[in-house]
Structure formats: C-alpha cells, structure tokens
N, C-alpha and C positions, 0 to 999 in steps of 0.2 A: 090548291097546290102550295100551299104556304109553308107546309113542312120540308119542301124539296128548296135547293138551289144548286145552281149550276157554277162550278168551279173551275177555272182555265188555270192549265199548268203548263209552262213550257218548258220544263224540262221531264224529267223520269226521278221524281225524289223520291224520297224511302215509305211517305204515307201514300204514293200516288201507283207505287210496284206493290206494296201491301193489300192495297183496297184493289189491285186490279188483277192479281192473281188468284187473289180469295173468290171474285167475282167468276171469274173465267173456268175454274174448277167445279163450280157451282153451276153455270149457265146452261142448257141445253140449247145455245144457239154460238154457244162456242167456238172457234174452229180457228186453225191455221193463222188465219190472215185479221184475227181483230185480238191478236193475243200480243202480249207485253213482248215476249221476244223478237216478233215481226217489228213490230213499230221501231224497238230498239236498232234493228239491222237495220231500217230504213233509217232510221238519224242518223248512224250512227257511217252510211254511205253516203246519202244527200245531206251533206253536213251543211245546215244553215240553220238562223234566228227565226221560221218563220214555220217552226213547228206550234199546234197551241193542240193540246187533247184535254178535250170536254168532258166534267165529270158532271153527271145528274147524281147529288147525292142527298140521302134522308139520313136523318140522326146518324151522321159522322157514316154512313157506310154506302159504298156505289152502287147505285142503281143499275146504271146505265153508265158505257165509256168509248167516247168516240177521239180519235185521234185525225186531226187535219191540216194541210199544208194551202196557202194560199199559190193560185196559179191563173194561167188565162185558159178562159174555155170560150172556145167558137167566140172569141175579140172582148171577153169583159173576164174582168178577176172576179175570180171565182171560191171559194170553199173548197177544196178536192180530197179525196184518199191520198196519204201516202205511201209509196210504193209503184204508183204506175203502171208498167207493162205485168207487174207481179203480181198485184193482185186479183188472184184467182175467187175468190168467197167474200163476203159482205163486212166490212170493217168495224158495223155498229156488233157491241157488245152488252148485251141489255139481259138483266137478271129475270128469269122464269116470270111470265105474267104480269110483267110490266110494261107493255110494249104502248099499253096508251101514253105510258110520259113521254115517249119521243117527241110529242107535239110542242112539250113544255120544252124540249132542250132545243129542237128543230127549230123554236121562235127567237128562242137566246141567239140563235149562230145565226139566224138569216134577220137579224137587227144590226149583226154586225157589217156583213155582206151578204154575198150571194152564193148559191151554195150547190155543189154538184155530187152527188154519192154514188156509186158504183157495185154493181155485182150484190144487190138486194137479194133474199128471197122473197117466194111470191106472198108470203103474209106480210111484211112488213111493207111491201110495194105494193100491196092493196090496202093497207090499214094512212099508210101516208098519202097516197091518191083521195082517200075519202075524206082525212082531216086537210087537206091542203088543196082547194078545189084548183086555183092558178096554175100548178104546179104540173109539169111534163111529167109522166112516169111512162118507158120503155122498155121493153125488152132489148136487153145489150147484151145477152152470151146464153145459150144452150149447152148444157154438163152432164153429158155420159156415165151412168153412174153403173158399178155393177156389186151386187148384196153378194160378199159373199159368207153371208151364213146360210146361203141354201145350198143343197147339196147338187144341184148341175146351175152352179154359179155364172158363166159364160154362156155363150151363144154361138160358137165358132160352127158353121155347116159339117156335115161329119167327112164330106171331100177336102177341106181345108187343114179339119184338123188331122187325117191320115197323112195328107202331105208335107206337112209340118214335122210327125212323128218320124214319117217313114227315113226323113230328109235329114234327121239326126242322129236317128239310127246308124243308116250308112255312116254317117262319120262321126260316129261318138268317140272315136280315138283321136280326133283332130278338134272336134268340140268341145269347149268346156262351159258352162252357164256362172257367173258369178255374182252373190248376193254381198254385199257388204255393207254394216250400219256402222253407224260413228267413224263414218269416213271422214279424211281430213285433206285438206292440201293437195295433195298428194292421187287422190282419187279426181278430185276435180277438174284438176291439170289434163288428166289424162281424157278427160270429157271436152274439155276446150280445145284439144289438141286431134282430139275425132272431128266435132264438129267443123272445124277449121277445112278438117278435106274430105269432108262430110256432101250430100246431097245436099242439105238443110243450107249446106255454106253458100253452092254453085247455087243455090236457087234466092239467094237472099233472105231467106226467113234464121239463119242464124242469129244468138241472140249474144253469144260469146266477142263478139268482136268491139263492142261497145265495155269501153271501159271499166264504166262504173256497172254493168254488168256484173261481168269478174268481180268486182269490189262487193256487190250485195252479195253474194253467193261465197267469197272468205268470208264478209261478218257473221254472214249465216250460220256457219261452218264454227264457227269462234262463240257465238252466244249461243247456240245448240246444237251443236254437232250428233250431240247422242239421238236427235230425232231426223235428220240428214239419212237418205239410203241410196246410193248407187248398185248399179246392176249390170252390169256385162255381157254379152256374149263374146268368145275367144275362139280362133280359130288357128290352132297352129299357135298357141299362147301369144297370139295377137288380137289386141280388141280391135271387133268390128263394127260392132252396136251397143251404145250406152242409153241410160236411164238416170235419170234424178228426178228423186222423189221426198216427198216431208212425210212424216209418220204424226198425226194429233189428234190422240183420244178414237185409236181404234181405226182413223181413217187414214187412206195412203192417197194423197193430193200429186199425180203425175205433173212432172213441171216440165220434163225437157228428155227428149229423146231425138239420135241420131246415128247414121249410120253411112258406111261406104258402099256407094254404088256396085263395087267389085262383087259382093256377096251378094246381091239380090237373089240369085237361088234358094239360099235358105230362107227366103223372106223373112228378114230381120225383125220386123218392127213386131211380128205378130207372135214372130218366135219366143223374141223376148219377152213379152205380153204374159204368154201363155205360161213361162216359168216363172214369172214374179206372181202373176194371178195364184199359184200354186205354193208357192213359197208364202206369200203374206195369209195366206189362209192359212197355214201350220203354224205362222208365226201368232195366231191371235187375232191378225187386221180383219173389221168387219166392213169394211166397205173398201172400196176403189173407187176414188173419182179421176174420172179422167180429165178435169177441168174443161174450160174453153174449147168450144169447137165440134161441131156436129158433121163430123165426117162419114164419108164410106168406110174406111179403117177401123174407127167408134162402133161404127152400126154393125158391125159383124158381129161383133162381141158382146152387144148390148144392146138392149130397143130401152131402158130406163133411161131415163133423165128430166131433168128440173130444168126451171127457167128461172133467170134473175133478169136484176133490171136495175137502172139509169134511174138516177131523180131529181131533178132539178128546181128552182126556187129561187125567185129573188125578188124581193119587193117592190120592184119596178115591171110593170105591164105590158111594155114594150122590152123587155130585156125574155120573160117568158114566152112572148110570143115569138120573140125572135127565135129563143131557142125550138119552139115548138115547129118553124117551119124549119129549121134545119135541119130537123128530125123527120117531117117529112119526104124531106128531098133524099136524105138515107136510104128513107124505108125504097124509095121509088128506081132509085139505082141500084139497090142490092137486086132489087125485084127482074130487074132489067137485064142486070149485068151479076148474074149467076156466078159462084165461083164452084167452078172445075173439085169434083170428089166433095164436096159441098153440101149442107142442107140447109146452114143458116138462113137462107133465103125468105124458109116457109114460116119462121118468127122475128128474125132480127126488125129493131125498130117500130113493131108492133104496141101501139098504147094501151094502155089499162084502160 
C-alpha cells in the first residue's frame, strides 16, 4: 500500500472539490448523500472546526472520500457521518473496485479515534465485518425501493388503486396534483407551514420545527436547488399534502412528506405517491427510494428493498464490547416493543 496515503482536509478547497466530483461522476456507489454538495450543506449548517474529510489517494488522484465530524456515541467520542437525522445512504465514496483499500483508510481514522459509520450497504458491511474482526456491524435501516424501468413498476392491490382513481375523478375540478423542480424558498415554506398543522406535527415526528432543520434544507435549496423536487396535492388550490424529494443520477431519494388530517378521504400520502411514481418515470427517474423505514404504507407499493448497516470500531476492547451489548439490548426491545404499521422489527440490530 505504499503508493496510497491518506490526506485530511478540513475545509472544501479547490484540489479537494476537483478530485471529489471527478470521483463521484465516476463511482458506481455514488449517490445523494456522499456527494460534495451534501457534505457542503452540512458545513455549511453545522457550522464548526471539527469537520476533517478523508481522502485515500494514489498518484495525486481519489480513491476513496469519506467526510467526518467528531461526536459522542453511546458515552465516548466518536468518528461519525455528517448530517445526522439526513442521512439517508452510506457516506463512503470509493472509486469502482476499490473497496479493499477501506481497510488502509479505516486504520488511518480509528489510530486517530473511534469510529461510528452509518447507513452501509450490504457489500461494504460485509467486506468491513471480515477485515475488522473487533468490530460491531448492524443492521440500522430497511429502504423500500421501487425499479421503475419495469413496466408495472408499483404494487398498489387493484382495490386500492380504483379507490384512489375513482376518488379523483369525482373531484378532478377541485384537484390539482403539482410537480415542481428547482424549487426555491418559497416552495419550502409552504412545506414547513403544512407540516406545522400537519398529522406528522400532532404526532411529534415532525422534523420542520427544529431549527437548523430549516437551515439544512435553504442550504440545500442554495447549493443545489436544481436537483431539489417538491410535489403537491391541491384541493380548492389549497395544499393538502407535500413531498420533498432529491433527484441524483437517475434516482429520487423521498425525504419528507405530510399532510392534513381534514383530507384523509383522498388518502393523501398514496395519492401522491401514485402521481410522482408516474411523473418521475416520464421524467427519466429510474429508481424510487423510499429511504428509511419498512412500513405498511412502503409495503403496498413495494416488497423490494436493501439493508444497510452501523459500523463501529475503536481500539479499545472494552469500548467495542460495550458498544456491542448496547446493540444487543436494541435488538431485544425493538423485538419486544414492536412499533405500530411497522416491520423493522424483523431486521433492525441484527449482526453480520
């Protein structure tokens, strides 16, 4: 490995956005959430000194590029993803057939500390479980995914989906569905301002009310707006149910939907589902992920989905084990204490 080393940047300079876009264009493991524009929204919201992105590079060009923020995990400082509650997809970005050097850069980062990584897929969470034997690997999230370049793309039962049709039929003169890319401001507000008297709000799963929320979602909006899609339904040119969504390389990464109780007739969430699933297919989109979360809602639409996973590390033997019975104790209360429309159950916490 003597041709490779690993280079910490703490900021976004002009060789470090060079080598990381070339790479990311390049990568087939690409995606949303380990791209130079993510990481930028995230500094650019959590603004502090304690960004460092890892470059594994061979003759001047990027291998491999991990971007990390120090934090506490389950009582000891940690290595972590930046972004947090956002990110939905696996942060490492590692160039085609290279996946064995993660071990070389994997060792660089956990000499430094300890080290937590999030939302894996299942090659790299088996290929790090095998080189790192100490090491916890998890399943942390189940992603509903649906192809659509087949030609009966969805799964909706054919009673669900008459009732949907028939239900807008009747009121196609009061409904209007609306698609909108390179939204700005403006669209978003009006998503912050549903959700606020939203289901999502009364039940506490809203995610608008926390500040820096708002905050990532205008950087968002400001460093890529053109890959940004909002979606609508209108009743009585009043929104009742929104969508926000990211458009990257063909795929549409669902982030946030809500709606008012008042409408539940129409059944909103499916409704709208049903016309972006159909819109993003004329639009070119070859996939839908639904991100996070393995629901009864998910499961109508789709039996596909992937597994990612948790990785943890740190050179201390009592700092791993610790984490590994924490992990246990997860798995044991998820198992116990079922959540309501739910399936996570039957993988969450599960070890390699």
């Amino acid at each position: 490995m003597k041709e490779y080393k690993v280079k910490v940047y703490k900021n976004l300079d002009e060789n470090l956005v060079r080598m990381w876009k070339g790479l990311w264009l390049r990568s087939k493991s690409a995606n949303f959430f380990n791209s130079y524009e993510f990481c930028a929204a995230c500094m650019k919201t959590y603004s502090d000194d304690n960004y460092e992105i890892f470059c594994l590079e061979k003759e001047e060009e990027a291998v491999a590029i991990l971007p990390l923020v120090k934090s506490r995990v389950f009582g000891f400082t940690c290595y972590v993803n930046p972004g947090g509650r956002f990110v939905e997809k696996s942060p490492i970005l590692v160039k085609d057939a290279s996946i064995d050097n993660l071990k070389y850069l994997l060792d660089f980062i956990v000499n430094r500390d300890n080290l937590r990584l999030s939302e894996l897929p299942e090659d790299i969470a088996k290929y790090l479980n095998t080189s790192f034997k100490k090491s916890l690997v998890s399943i942390i999230s189940i992603n509903p995914f649906i192809d659509l370049k087949q030609e009966k793309y969805f799964g909706l039962n054919k009673k669900t989906l008459s009732k949907l049709e028939n239900r807008f039929r009747k009121n196609k003169d009061s409904l209007e569905y609306l698609h909108i890319t390179k939204g700005g401001e403006k669209e978003l507000n009006s998503v912050i301002d549903l959700e606020r008297r939203s289901t999502k709000s009364t039940m506490g799963k809203g995610i608008f009310g926390v500040t820096s929320s708002r905050l990532f979602f205008k950087n968002l909006i400001k460093i890529c707006n053109n890959r940004i899609v909002f979606d609508y339904l209108t009743f009585n040119k009043k929104i009742f149910v929104s969508a926000v969504g990211v458009i990257f390389k063909d795929t549409y990464y669902a982030y946030h939907t809500s709606y008012l109780r008042d409408y539940k007739y129409f059944v909103p969430g499916k409704m709208i589902t049903y016309f972006m699933l159909s819109q993003l297919k004329s639009e070119g989109v070859k996939l839908f992920d639904f991100t996070r979360g393995y629901s009864d809602f998910k499961k109508e639409f789709t039996e596909n989905f992937s597994l990612q996973y948790d990785f943890y590390l740190s050179k201390s033997n009592f700092i791993n084990l610790w984490w590994k019975l924490i992990n246990l104790a997860r798995r044991v209360k998820i198992v116990l204490f079922k959540t309501k429309y739910y399936h996570d159950h039957f993988y969450l916490f599960k070890t390699v």
